[in-house]
C-alpha positions in Angstrom: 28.9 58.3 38.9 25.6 57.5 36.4 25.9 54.0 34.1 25.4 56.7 31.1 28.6 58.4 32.4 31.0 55.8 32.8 29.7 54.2 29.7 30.7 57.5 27.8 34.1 57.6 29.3 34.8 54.2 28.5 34.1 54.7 25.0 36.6 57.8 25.2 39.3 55.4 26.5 38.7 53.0 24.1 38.4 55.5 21.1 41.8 57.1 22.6 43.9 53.6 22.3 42.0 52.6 19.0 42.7 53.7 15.6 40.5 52.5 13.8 38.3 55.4 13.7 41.1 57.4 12.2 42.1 54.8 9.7 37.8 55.2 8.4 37.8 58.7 9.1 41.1 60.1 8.2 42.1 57.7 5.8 39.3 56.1 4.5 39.3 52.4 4.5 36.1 50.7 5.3 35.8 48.7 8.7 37.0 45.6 7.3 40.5 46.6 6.2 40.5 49.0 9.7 39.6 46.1 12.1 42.4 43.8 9.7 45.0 46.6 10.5 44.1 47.0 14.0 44.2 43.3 14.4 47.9 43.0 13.3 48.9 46.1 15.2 46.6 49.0 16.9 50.0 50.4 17.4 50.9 50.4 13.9 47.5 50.3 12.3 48.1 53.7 10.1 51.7 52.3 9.1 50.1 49.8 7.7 47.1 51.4 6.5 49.3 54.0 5.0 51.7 51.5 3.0 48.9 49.3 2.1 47.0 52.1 -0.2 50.4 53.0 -1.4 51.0 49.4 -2.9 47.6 49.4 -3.8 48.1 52.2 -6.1 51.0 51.1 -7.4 49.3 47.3 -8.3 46.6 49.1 -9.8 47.9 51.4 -12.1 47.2 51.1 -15.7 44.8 48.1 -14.6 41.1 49.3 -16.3 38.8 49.9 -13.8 36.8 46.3 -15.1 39.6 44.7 -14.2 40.3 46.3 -10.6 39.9 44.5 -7.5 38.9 46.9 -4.1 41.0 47.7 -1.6 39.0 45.4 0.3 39.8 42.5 -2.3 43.6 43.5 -2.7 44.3 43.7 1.2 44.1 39.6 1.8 46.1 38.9 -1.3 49.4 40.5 0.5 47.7 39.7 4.1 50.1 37.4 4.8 53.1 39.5 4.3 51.9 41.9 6.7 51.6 39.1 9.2 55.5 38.4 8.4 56.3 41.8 8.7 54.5 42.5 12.2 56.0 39.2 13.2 59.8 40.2 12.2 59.4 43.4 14.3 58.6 41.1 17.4 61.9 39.0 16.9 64.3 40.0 19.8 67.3 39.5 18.4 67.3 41.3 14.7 69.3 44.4 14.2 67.6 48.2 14.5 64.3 48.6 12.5 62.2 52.1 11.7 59.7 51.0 10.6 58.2 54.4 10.5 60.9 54.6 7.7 59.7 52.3 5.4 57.5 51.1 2.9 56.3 48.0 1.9 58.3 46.6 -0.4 61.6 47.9 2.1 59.7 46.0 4.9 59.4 43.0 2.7 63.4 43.3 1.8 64.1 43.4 5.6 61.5 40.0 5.9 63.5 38.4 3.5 66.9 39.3 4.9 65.8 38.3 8.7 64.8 34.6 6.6 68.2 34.5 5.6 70.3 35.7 8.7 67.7 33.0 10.9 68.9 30.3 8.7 72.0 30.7 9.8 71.5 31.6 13.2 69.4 28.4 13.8 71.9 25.7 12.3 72.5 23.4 15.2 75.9 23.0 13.8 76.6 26.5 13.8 76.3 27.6 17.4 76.4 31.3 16.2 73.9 32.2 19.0 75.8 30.0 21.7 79.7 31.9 20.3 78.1 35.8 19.9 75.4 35.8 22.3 71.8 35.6 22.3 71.2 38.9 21.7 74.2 39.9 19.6 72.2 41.3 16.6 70.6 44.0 18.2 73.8 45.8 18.2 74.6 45.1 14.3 73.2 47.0 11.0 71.2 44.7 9.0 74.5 44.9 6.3 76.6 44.0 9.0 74.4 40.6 9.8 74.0 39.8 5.9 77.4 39.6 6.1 77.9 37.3 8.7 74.9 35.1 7.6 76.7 34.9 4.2 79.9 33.6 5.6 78.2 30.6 6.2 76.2 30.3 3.4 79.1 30.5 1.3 80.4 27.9 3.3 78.3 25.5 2.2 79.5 22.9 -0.1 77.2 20.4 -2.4 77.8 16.6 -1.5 76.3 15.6 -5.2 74.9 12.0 -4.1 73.4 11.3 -0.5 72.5 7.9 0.8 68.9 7.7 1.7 67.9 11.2 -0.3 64.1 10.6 0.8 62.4 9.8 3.6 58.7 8.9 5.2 58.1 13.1 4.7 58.9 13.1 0.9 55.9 12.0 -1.8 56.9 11.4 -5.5 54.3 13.5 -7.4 56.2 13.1 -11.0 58.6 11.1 -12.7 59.5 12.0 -16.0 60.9 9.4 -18.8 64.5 10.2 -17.9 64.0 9.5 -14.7 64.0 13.0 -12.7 61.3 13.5 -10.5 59.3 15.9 -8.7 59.2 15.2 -5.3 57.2 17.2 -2.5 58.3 17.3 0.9 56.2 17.9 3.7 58.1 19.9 5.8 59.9 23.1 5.8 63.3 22.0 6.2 65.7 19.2 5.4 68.7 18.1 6.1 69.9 15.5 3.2 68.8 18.6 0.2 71.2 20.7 2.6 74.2 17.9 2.1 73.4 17.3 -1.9 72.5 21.1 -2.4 75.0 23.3 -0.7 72.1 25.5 0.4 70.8 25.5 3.6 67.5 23.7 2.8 65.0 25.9 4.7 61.8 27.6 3.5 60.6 30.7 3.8 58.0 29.9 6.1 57.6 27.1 8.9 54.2 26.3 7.3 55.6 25.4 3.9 56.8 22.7 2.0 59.6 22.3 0.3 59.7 20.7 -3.9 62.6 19.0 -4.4 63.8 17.9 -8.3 65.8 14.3 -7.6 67.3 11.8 -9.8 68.8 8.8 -8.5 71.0 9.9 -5.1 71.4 13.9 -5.8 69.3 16.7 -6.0 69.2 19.3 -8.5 66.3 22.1 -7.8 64.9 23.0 -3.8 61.8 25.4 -4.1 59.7 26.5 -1.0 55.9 26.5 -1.7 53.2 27.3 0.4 50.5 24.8 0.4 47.8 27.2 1.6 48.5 30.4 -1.0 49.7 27.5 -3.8 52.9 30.1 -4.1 56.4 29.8 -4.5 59.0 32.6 -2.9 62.1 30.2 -3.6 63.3 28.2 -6.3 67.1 27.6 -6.2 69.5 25.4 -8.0 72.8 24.0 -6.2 74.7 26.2 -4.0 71.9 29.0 -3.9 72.3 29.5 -7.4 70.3 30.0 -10.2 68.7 26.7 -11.7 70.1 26.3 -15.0 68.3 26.0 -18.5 68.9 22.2 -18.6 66.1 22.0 -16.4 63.5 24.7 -17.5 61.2 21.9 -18.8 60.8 20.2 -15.5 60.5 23.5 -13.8 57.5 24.2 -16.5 55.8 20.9 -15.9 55.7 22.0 -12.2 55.0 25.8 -12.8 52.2 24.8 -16.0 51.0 21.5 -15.1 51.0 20.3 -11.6 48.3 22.3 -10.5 50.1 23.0 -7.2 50.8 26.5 -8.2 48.8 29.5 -8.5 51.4 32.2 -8.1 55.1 33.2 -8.3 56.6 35.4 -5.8 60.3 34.6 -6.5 60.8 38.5 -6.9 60.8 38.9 -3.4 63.1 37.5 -0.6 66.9 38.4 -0.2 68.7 38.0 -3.4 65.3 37.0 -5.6 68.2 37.6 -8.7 69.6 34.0 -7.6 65.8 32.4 -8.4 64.5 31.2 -11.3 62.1 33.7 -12.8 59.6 33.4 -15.9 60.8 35.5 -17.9 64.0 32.8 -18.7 62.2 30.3 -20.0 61.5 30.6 -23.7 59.5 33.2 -25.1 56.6 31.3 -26.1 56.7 29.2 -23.4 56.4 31.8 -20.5 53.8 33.5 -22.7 51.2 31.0 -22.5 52.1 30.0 -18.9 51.3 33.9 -18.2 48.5 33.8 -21.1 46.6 31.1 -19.4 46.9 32.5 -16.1 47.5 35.8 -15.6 47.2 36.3 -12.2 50.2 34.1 -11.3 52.7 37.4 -11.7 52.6 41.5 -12.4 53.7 41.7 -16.0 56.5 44.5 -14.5 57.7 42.1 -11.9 58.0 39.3 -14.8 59.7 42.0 -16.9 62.2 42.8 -14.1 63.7 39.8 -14.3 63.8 38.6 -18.1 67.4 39.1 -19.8 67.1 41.4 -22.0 67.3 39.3 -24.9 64.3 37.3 -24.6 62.0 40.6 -23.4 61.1 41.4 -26.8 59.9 37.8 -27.9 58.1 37.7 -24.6 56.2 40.5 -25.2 55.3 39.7 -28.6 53.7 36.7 -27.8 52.0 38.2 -24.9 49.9 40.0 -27.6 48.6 36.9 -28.6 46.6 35.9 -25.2 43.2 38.3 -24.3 43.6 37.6 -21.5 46.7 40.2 -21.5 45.8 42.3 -23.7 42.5 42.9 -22.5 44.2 44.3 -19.2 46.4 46.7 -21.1 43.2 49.0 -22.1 42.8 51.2 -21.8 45.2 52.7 -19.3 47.6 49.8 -18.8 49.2 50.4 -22.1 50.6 53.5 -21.2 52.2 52.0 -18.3 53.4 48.7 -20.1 54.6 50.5 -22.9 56.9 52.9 -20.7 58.7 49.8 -19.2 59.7 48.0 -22.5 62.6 49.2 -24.2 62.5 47.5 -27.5 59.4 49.8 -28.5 59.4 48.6 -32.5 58.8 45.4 -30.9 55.2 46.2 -29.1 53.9 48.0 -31.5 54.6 45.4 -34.4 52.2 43.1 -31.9 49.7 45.9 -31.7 49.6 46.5 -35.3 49.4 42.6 -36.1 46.4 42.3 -33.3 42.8 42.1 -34.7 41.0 44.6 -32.3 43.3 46.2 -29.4 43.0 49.2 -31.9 39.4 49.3 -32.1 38.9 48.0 -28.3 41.4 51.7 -27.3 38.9 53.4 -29.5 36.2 52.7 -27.3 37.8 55.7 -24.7 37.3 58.5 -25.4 40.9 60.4 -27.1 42.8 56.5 -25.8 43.3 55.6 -29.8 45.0 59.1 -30.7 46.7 58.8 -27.3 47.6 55.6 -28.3 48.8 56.3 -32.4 51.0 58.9 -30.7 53.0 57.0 -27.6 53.6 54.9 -30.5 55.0 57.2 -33.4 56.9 59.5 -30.3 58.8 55.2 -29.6 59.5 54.7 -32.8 62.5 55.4 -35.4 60.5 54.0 -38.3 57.5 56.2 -38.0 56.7 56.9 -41.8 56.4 52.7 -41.9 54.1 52.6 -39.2 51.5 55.4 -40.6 51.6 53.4 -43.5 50.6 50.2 -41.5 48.0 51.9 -39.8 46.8 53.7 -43.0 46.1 50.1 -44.4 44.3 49.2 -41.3 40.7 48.5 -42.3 38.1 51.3 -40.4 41.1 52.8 -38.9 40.8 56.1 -40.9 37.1 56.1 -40.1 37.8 55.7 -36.4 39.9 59.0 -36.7 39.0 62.3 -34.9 40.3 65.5 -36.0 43.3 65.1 -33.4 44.2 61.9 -34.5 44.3 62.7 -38.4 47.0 65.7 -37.2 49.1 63.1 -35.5 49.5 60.9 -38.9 50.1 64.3 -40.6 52.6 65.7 -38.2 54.7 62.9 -38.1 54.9 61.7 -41.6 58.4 62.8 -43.8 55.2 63.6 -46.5 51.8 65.1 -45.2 50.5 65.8 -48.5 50.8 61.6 -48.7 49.2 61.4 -46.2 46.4 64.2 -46.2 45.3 62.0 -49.8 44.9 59.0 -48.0 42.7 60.6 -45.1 40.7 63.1 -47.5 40.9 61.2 -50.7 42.1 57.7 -50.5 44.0 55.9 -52.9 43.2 56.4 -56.9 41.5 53.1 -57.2 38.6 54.0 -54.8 38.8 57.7 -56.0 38.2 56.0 -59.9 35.4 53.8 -58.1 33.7 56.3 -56.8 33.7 58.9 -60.3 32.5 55.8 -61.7 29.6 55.6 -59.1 28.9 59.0 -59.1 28.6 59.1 -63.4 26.4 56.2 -63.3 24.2 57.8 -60.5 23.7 61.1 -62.4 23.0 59.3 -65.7 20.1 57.0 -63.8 18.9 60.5 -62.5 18.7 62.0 -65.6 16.7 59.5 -67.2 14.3 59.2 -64.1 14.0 63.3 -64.7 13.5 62.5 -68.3 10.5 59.5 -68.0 9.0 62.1 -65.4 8.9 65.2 -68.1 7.6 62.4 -70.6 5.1 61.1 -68.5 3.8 64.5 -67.1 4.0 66.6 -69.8 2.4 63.7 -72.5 0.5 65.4 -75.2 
C-alpha cells in the first residue's frame, strides 16, 4: 500500500474518533474552544460544546453587544468548572450520572453535591467507606447519598474556643481595632476551624485556601478561596450556617478591600442559600462593592439571593454607578427590568438618572420601547408621564410612536396632546410675544425698503 494511501486512511481514523471537526463544522465554535472541548473529553466534546453555547446565551443576554465578550473569551472564565465536572464523572464511587441529561448549571449542582457527600466520606473519623464499602455509592441516587452525607454534617457540633486555633499554615492578613482578624490559611482543609466551627472545614477544591475570621481562641466565619481565580464558592458561619449581620463589616473589608477577591461564586455549590451573599449587606454598601466592580457577580445571580426587602434599595443605588447602567442599554434593561418586582422602584432611578434616557435613544425605537415597559409596570402611570413630560429634550426626542404611548396611557390625552403639540401657556405666551415682535421688525424693514426705493 502507497505512503499517500495510508496517510489518507489514517486521517479517516483519526477524523472518525475526533470531534472536533463536527464541533467547527456542525456547531460552529472556532478551533480554540474545539481543541479545549476535545482536550477535556473527545468523548463528550459536543456535551460540552452544546451546554457551553447554551450558558453562553444565557450570560449574554441583555448585555449590549460593546460590552460582550466572544465565546472564545467567555469559555476560560467557566473553564475550570468544566474540568470539575469531567473530573466528578471519573470518580468511581458517586451514584448514577446522565450526563447526556444535563445541563450546565445541573452538572454544576451534581459538582457541588459530590463536594459535599466526599467530605463526609473522607473523614478519617468517619470510616463511612471502611462500614458501607468502597464502592457503596454506585448503588444509591444522589438524594439518597445527600442524605447520608447530612447525617454527619448535622452531627457536627461547634467547640466555641480551641487551644492552639492557628498554626505554621495560617498568615494574619488583618486585624481590626476590636481585635477580629482575617486570617488566611494555606491549605484546603483544617482540623481546629472543624472543632470551633461545627462544619467540616474543607474547601471546595484541594488547590484552595481557606479565610478564616478569629478572635482570641474561636472562630466565627470559614470561606474557601481560590488563590489562582481570586474567587470565593464558600463562605459559611458556625455550623454551616449563614454568617450573621454582626459581621457584614468584616466580611466587606475582605470582599471590598483586601484585594484578594475578584469574584463571588457563592451561588453555586450544594445549599449556596446557607452562604453569605451580596445582596445582604446594606443597600448602599453592596452597591458600590458591585459599582466599582462589576464583574465580581451577574446582577440576576446577586438578585437571586437579596431578601426581598433590601432588593429595591439595591437597585436604586445601582443606578447611581455607570458602570451598571451602561450595561443595561440598550438590551439589558429589558431583561433587568423583568426580574425586579418592585417596578415603581427602577423607574424612579431611571427617571432621577441624567442620561440613561438619552443614551436608550441612541437605538433605534429602545426609548419608546423603553417609556412603555415602564408605563405597562407601573400603577402610577399619569405621575410618571408627567415626570417624563418635564424631562428637558425628552419631548424632542419623541417619534410619532412614542408621543401615542404618553397619549394612550394618560387618564387625560387632551393634557397631554398640549404638552407635546403646544407646551405649557408660558412658552405658548413667549412665543406670541416673539412672533408679534418679529412681524412688527418685518414690517418696518418692508416699510424703510418702500421709502428708500420708491423716494421721490
Amino acid at each position: 500500500m502507497n505512503i499517500w494511501l495510508k496517510n489518507k486512511i489514517r486521517e479517516g481514523l483519526l477524523v472518525e474518533k475526533d470531534n472536533r471537526r463536527v464541533l467547527i463544522d456542525k456547531l460552529g465554535v472556532s478551533e480554540e474552544v474545539a481543541n479545549w472541548a476535545h482536550g477535556l473529553s473527545d468523548k463528550l466534546s459536543i456535551w460540552i460544546v452544546k451546554t457551553l453555547k447554551e450558558k453562553f446565551t444565557e450570560e449574554m443576554k441583555g448585555v449590549t453587544p460593546e460590552n460582550q465578550s466572544s465565546l472564545d473569551e467567555y469559555y476560560k472564565t467557566i473553564a475550570g468548572d468544566y474540568e470539575d465536572i469531567m473530573s466528578l464523572l471519573k470518580k468511581q464511587n458517586k451514584p448514577k450520572t446522565d450526563i447526556n441529561a444535563l445541563n450546565f448549571n445541573s452538572a454544576i449542582d451534581l459538582v457541588g453535591k459530590y463536594r459535599y457527600i466526599e467530605a463526609w466520606l473522607n473523614d478519617p473519623a468517619n470510616q463511612a467507606q471502611a462500614e458501607f464499602g468502597q464502592g457503596f455509592l454506585i448503588n444509591k441516587t444522589w438524594d439518597e447519598a445527600v442524605a447520608m452525607a447530612n447525617e454527619w454534617h448535622n452531627s457536627l457540633t461547634a467547640g466555641g474556643r480551641v487551644e492552639d486555633l492557628l498554626d505554621d499554615k495560617d498568615e494574619i492578613i488583618h486585624t481590626f481595632s476590636d481585635g477580629f482578624q482575617w486570617i488566611l490559611r494555606k491549605s484546603s482543609t483544617c482540623s481546629k476551624s472543624k472543632e470551633s466551627m461545627g462544619h467540616c472545614a474543607t474547601a471546595s477544591k484541594p488547590n484552595m485556601y481557606l479565610f478564616r475570621l478569629v478572635k482570641d481562641s474561636s472562630e466565627f466565619i470559614t470561606v474557601d478561596w481560590d488563590p489562582a481565580g481570586k474567587y470565593v464558592v464558600q463562605m459559611k458561619g458556625l455550623n454551616n450556617k449563614k454568617p450573621i449581620p454582626k459581621y457584614h463589616p468584616y466580611i466587606t473589608w475582605l470582599i471590598r478591600d483586601s484585594g484578594y477577591i475578584e469574584k463571588l461564586k457563592t451561588n453555586t455549590g450544594y445549599l449556596p442559600h446557607t452562604n453569605f451573599q451580596l445582596g445582604e449587606l446594606e443597600p448602599d454598601v453592596a452597591a458600590d462593592i458591585l459599582g466599582k466592580n462589576p464583574s465580581i457577580s451577574p446582577i440576576q445571580d446577586i438578585l437571586a439571593f437579596t431578601p426581598n426587602d433590601k432588593k429595591p434599595k439595591l437597585i436604586s443605588n445601582l443606578f447611581k454607578y455607570s458602570s451598571f447602567v451602561d450595561k443595561l442599554i440598550p438590551n439589558g434593561f429589558h431583561y433587568f427590568f423583568n426580574m425586579v418586582e418592585n417596578k415603581n422602584m427602577v423607574i424612579g432611578a431611571i427617571l432621577n438618572n441624567p442620561n440613561f434616557l438619552e443614551k436608550m435613544n441612541e437605538y433605534s425605537d429602545y426609548l419608546t420601547d423603553t417609556i412603555e415597559r415602564m408605563l405597562d409596570g407601573t400603577n402610577r402611570k399619569d405621575e410618571v408621564i408627567d415626570l417624563l413630560l418635564k424631562r428637558e429634550g425628552l419631548i424632542g426626542m419623541l417619534d410619532a410612536n412614542g408621543e401615542d404611548v404618553l397619549i394612550d396611557n394618560h387618564s387625560n390625552p387632551d393634557y397631554v396632546r398640549n404638552k407635546l403639540y403646544h407646551g405649557d401657556e408660558e412658552e405658548e405666551a413667549a412665543l406670541d410675544t416673539q412672533l408679534a415682535e418679529n412681524k412688527k421688525r418685518i414690517k418696518n424693514v418692508l416699510k424703510n425698503y418702500v421709502k428708500t426705493t420708491y423716494k421721490k
